[in-house]
RODO-2510 file (C-alpha; in nm, 4 decimals, decimal comma):
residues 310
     n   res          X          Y          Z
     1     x     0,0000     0,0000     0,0000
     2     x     0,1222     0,3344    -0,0694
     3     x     0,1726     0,6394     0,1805
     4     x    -0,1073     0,8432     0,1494
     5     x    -0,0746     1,2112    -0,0588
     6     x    -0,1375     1,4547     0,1982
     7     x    -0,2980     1,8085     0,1818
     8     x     0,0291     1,9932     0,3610
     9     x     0,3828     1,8774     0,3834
    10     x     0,3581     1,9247     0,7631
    11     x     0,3303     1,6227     0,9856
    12     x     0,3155     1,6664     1,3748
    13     x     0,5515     1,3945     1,5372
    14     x     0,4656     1,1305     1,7505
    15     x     0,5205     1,2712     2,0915
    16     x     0,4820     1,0860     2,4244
    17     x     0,2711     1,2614     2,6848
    18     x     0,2087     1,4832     2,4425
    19     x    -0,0133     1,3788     2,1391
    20     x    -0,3503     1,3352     2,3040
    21     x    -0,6555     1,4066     2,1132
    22     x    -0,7239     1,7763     2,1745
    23     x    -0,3866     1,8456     2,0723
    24     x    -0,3778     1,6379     1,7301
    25     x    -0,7155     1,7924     1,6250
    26     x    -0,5925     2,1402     1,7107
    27     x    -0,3089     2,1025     1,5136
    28     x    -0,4922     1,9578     1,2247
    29     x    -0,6618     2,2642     1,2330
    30     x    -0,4121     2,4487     1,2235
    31     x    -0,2987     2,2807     0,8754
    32     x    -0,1080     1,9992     0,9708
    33     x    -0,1231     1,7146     0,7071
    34     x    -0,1432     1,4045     0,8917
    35     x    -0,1270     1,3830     1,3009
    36     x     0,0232     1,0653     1,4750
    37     x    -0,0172     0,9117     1,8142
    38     x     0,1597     0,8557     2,0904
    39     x     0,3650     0,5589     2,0976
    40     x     0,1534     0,2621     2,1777
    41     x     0,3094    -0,0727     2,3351
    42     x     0,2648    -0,3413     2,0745
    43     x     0,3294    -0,6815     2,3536
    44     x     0,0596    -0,5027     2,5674
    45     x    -0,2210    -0,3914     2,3176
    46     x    -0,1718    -0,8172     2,1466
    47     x    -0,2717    -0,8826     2,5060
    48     x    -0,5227    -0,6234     2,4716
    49     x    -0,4501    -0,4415     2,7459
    50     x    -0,7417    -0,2784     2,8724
    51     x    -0,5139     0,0544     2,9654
    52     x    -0,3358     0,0407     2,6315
    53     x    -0,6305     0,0460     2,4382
    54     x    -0,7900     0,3223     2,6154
    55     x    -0,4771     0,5308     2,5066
    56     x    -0,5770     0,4936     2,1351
    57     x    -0,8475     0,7869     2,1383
    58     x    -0,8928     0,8350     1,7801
    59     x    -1,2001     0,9941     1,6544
    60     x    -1,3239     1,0086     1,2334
    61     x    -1,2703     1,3499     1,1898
    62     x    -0,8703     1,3406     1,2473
    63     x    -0,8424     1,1540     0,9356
    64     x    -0,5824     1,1320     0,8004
    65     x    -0,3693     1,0075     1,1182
    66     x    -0,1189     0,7706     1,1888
    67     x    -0,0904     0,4869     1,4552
    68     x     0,1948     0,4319     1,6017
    69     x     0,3680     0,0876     1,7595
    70     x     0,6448    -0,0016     1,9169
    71     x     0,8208    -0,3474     2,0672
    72     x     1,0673    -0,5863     1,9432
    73     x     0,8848    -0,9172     1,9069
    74     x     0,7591    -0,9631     1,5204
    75     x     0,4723    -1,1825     1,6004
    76     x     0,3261    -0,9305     1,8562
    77     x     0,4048    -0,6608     1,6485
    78     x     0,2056    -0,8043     1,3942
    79     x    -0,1677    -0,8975     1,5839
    80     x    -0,1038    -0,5653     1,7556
    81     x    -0,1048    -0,3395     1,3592
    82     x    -0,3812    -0,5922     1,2782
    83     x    -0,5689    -0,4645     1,5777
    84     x    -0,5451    -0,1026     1,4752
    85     x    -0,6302    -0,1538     1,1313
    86     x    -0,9627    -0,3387     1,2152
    87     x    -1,0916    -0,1516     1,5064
    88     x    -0,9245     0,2355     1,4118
    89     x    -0,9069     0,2354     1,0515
    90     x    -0,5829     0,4545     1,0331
    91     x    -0,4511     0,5795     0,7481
    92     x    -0,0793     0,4529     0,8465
    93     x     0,0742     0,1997     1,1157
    94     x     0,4183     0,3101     1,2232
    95     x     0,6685     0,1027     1,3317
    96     x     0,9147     0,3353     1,6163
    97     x     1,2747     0,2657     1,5342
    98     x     1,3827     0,5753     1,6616
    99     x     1,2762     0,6105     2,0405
   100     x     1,5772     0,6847     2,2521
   101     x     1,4028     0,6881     2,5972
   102     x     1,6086     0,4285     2,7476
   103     x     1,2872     0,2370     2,9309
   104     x     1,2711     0,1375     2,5522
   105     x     1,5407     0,0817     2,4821
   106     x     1,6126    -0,2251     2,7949
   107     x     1,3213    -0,3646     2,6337
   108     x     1,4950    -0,3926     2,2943
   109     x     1,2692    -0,1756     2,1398
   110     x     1,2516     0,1517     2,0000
   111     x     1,6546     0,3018     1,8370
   112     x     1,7630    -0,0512     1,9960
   113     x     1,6314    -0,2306     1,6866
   114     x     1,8557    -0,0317     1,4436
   115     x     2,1683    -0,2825     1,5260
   116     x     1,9198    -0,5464     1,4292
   117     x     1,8654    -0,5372     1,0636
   118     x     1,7216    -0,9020     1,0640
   119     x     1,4734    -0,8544     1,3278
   120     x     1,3751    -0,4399     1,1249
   121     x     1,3367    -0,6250     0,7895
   122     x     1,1483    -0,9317     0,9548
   123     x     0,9143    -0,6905     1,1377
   124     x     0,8703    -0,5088     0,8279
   125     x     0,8015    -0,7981     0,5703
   126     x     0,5895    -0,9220     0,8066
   127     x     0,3613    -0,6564     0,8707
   128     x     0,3436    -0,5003     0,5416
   129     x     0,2119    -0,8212     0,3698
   130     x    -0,0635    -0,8928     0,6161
   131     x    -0,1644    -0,5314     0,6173
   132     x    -0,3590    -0,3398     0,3933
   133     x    -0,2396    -0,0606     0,5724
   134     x    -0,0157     0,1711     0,4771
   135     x     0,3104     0,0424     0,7069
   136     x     0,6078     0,3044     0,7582
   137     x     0,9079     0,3191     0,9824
   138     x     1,0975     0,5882     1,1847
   139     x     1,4294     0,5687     1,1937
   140     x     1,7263     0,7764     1,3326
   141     x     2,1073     0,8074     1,2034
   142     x     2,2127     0,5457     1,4193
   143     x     2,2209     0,4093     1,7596
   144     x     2,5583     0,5438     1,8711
   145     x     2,8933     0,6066     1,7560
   146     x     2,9862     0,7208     1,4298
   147     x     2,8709     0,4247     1,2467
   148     x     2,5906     0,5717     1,0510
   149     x     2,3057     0,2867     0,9880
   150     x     2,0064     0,4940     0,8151
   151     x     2,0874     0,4487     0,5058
   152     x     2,1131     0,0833     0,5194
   153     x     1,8194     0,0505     0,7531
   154     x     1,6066     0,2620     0,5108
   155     x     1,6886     0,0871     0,1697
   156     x     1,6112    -0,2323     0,3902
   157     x     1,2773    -0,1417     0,5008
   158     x     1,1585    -0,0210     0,1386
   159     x     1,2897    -0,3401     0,0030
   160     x     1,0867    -0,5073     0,2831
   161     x     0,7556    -0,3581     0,1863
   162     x     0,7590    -0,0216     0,4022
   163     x     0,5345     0,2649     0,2159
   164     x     0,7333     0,5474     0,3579
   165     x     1,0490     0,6267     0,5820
   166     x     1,0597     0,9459     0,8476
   167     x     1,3977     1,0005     0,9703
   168     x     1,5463     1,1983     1,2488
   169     x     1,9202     1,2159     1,1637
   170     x     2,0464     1,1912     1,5403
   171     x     2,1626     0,8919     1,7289
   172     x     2,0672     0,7362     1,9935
   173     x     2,2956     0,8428     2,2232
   174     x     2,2193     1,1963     2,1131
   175     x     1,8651     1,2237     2,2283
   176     x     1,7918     1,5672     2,1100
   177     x     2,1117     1,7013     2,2205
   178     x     2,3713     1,8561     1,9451
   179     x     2,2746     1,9228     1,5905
   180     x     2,0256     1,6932     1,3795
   181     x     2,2640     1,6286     1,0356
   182     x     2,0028     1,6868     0,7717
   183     x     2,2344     1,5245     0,5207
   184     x     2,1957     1,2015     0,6432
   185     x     1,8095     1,2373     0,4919
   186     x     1,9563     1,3396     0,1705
   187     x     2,1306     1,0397     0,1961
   188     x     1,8616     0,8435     0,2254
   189     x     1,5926     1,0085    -0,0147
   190     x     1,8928     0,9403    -0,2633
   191     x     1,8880     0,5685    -0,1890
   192     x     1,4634     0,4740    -0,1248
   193     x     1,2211     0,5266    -0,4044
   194     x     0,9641     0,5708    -0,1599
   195     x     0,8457     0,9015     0,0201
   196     x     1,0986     1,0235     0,2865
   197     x     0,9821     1,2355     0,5978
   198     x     1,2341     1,4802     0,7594
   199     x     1,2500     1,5222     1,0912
   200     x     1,4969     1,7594     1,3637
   201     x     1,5689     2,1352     1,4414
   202     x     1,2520     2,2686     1,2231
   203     x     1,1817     2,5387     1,4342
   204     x     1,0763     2,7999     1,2303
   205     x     0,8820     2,7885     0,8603
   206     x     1,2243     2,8630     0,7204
   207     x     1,3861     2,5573     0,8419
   208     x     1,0953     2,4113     0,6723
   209     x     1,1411     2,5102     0,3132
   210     x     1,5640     2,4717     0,3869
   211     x     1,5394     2,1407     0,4923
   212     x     1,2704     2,0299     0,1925
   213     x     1,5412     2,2089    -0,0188
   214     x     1,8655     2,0507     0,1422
   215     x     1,7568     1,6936     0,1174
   216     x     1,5141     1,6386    -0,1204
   217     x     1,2257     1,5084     0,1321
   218     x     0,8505     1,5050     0,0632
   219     x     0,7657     1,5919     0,4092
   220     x     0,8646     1,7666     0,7066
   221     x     0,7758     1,6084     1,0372
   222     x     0,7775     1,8949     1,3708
   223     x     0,7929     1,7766     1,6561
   224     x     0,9171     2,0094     1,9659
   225     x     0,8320     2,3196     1,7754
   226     x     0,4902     2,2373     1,7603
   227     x     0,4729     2,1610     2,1453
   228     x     0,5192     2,5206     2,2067
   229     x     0,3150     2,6687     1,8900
   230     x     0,1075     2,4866     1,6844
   231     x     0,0232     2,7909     1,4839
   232     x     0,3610     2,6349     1,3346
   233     x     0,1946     2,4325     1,0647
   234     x    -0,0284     2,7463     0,9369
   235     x     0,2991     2,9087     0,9102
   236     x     0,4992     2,6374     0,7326
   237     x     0,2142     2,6108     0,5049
   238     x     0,1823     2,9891     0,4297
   239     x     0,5731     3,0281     0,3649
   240     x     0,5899     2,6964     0,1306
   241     x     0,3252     2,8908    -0,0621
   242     x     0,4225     3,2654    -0,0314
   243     x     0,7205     3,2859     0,1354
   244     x     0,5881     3,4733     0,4163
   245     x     0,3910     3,4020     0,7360
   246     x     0,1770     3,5874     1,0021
   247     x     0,4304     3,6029     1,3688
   248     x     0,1944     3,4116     1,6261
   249     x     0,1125     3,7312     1,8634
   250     x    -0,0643     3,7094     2,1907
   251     x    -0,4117     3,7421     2,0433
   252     x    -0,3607     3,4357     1,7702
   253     x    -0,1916     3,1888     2,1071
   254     x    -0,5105     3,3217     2,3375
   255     x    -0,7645     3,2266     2,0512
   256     x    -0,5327     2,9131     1,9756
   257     x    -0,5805     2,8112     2,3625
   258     x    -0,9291     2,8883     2,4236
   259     x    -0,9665     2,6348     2,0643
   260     x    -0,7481     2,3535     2,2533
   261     x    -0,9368     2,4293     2,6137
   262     x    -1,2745     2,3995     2,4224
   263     x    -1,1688     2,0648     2,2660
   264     x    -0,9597     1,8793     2,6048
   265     x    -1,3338     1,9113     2,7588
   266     x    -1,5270     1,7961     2,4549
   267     x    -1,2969     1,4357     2,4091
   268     x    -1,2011     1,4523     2,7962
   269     x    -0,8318     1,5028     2,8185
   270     x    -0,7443     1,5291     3,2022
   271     x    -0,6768     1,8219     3,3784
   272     x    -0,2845     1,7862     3,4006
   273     x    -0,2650     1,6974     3,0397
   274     x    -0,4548     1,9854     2,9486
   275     x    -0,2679     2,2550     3,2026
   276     x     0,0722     2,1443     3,0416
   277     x    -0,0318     2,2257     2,6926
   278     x    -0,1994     2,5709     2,8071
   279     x     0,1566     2,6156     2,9893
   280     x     0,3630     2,5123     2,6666
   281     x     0,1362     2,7917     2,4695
   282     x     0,2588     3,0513     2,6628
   283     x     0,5965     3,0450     2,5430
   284     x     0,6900     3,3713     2,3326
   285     x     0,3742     3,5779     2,5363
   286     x     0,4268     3,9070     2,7072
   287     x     0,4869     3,7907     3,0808
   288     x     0,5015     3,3977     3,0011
   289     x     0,6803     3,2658     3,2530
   290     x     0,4670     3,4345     3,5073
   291     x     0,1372     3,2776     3,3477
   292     x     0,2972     2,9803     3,3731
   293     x     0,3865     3,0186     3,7202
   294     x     0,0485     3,0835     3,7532
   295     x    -0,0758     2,8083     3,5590
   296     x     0,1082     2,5605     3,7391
   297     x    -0,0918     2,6426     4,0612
   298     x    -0,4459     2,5847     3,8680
   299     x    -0,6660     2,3300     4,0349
   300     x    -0,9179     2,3255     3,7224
   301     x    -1,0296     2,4469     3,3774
   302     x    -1,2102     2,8047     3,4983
   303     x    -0,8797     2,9084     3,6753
   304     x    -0,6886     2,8549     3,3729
   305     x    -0,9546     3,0797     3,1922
   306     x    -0,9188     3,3041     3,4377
   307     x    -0,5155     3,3702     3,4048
   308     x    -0,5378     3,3413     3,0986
   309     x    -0,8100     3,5708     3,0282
   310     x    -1,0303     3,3534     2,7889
***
C-alpha cells in the first residue's frame, strides 16, 4: 500500500505525553497534514490491554492520522497493527525505530532495533504483507557512535515492503542534544524510491522550506516546535506557498488556547494533560513565565480561563 498524498507537507511527530486528542485535532486545524499518536506498546495492546487500548483515542474526523507501535517481538508486532487496522481504521501503522528513551530501549525496542537489521526487515516484511495498511518506519542516524546505519536501515525497510520512511538524523545516544545532520536524509531520499519524511531542528517555517530544499524530502515532520506553537503548521504552510507568514502574537496563542481548552473538555483530556499544553502555549507571550507560574498552581479548567483571560 502506498503512503497516502497529503494536503500539507507538515506532519506533527509522535510525541509521548504529548499527542492526546485535543492536541492532534488542534493542530490539524491548524494545517497539519497528517497527526500521529503517541507511541503505543505493541506486547501489551496483542494482550489487549485494557489501559493500552484506552490510550488509542482516535475519533473520524482526524483523518488522516497515523498509529503508532512499538516493541521488538515480530509476532506481537504483527496482531497488535492488525488490531489497529480493524478496530481504528488509520490511514498509516508506524513502526518506532527511533525512540531513545532508554525504558525502551532495555526492552529492545525503540533506536535498539537499528543494530538489528534481521529482526527491522522481519518486522517489516511481516507486517506489510498482512496489512492493507499503509506500514512506515521511523528511523534515526544510528544508535551510537559514528557508524551511521540509516541508510542501510532505510533501503532495507523499502525493500521489505515499508510505504514510507521518516527520519530523524540523530543517534541514539544523542537524544535531542547537538545538531540533527540533515544530510543524512539526503542520503537516504537518494537511496529509497519511496516518500521520505524529515524530521529535527525545524523550528521555524524557514527551516521548513531549507530542509525540503537541502535533502530532497517530501515531508517535514515537527515535533518540539509544535509543542510550544502549533500555529507552526499554518505558518509552514503559508511560507511553502508565499514565502511569508503571520508572527503568532498574543491574540492568535489566546484564541489558539481557548480552541485547545474547548476541545480537552469535549474528548475529555485530564486536567494535568490539558494545564501542560496551556503552559507550553505561553511560550513567546508578554509575561510567560509568570502565566505559567500561575498556571502551574491551577486546580481546574475556569482558573486557567481566568489567568489566561479567555
Amino acid at each position: 500500500m502506498k503512503f497516502p498524498k497529503l494536503e500539507s507537507k507538515t506532519i506533527l511527530a509522535p510525541m509521548a505525553g504529548i499527542n492526546d486528542l485535543a492536541f492532534r485535532l488542534l493542530c490539524k486545524d491548524l494545517g497539519c497534514g497528517m497527526t500521529y499518536s503517541e507511541m503505543i506498546s505493541a506486547p501489551a495492546l496483542a494482550r489487549k490491554n485494557k489501559a493500552t487500548i484506552k490510550l488509542i483515542d482516535v475519533v473520524p474526523e482526524e483523518h488522516p492520522f497515523g498509529l503508532q507501535l512499538f516493541g521488538q517481538k515480530t509476532e506481537e508486532i504483527v496482531k497488535a497493527a492488525q488490531y489497529l487496522e480493524e478496530h481504528y481504521k488509520p490511514d498509516v501503522i508506524d513502526f518506532n525505530l527511533g525512540c531513545p528513551a532508554r525504558q525502551i530501549i532495555r526492552q529492545g525496542a525503540g533506536s535498539s532495533l537499528l543494530i538489528r537489521k534481521n529482526r527491522v526487515v522481519e518486522i517489516v516484511k511481516a507486517c506489510s504483507s498482512s496489512l492493507s495498511t499503509p506500514f512506515t518506519v521511523k528511523i534515526r542516524s544510528a544508535f551510537e557512535g559514528k557508524k551511521i546505519v540509516a541508510i542501510d536501515i532505510a533501503k532495507a525497510c523499502e525493500e521489505a515492503g515499508a510505504a514510507a520512511i521518516a527520519v530523524h538524523p540523530r543517534t541514539m545516544s544523542q537524544g535531542y542534544s547537538g545538531k540533527a545532520d540533515w544530510s543524512i536524509i539526503k542520503q537516504v531520499k537518494e537511496t529509497v524510491n519511496i516518500p521520505v519524511i524529515g524530521n529535527g531542528d525545524v523550528f521555524s517555517p524557514p527551516d521548513a522550506l531549507r530542509l525540503m530544499e537541502e535533502t530532497g524530502c517530501d515531508y517535514v515532520m515537527i515535533g518540539r516546535a509544535a509543542m510550544k506553537n502549533p500555529l507552526i503548521f499554518r505558518q509552514v504552510n503559508d511560507y511553502l506557498r508565499k514565502k511569508s507568514f503571520k508572527q503568532a502574537d498574543d491574540e492568535a496563542k489566546l484564541k489558539m488556547i481557548k480552541t485547545y481548552l474547548f476541545l480537552a473538555k469535549k474528548h475529555e483530556v485530564g486536567f494535568v494533560r490539558t494545564k501542560l499544553h496551556c503552559q507550553l502555549f505561553t511560550t513567546g507571550m508578554k509575561g510567560g513565565a509568570a502565566l505559567r507560574h500561575s498556571l502551574g498552581k491551577a486546580k481546574d479548567e475556569d482558573e486557567i480561563r481566568r489567568i489566561l483571560g479567555t
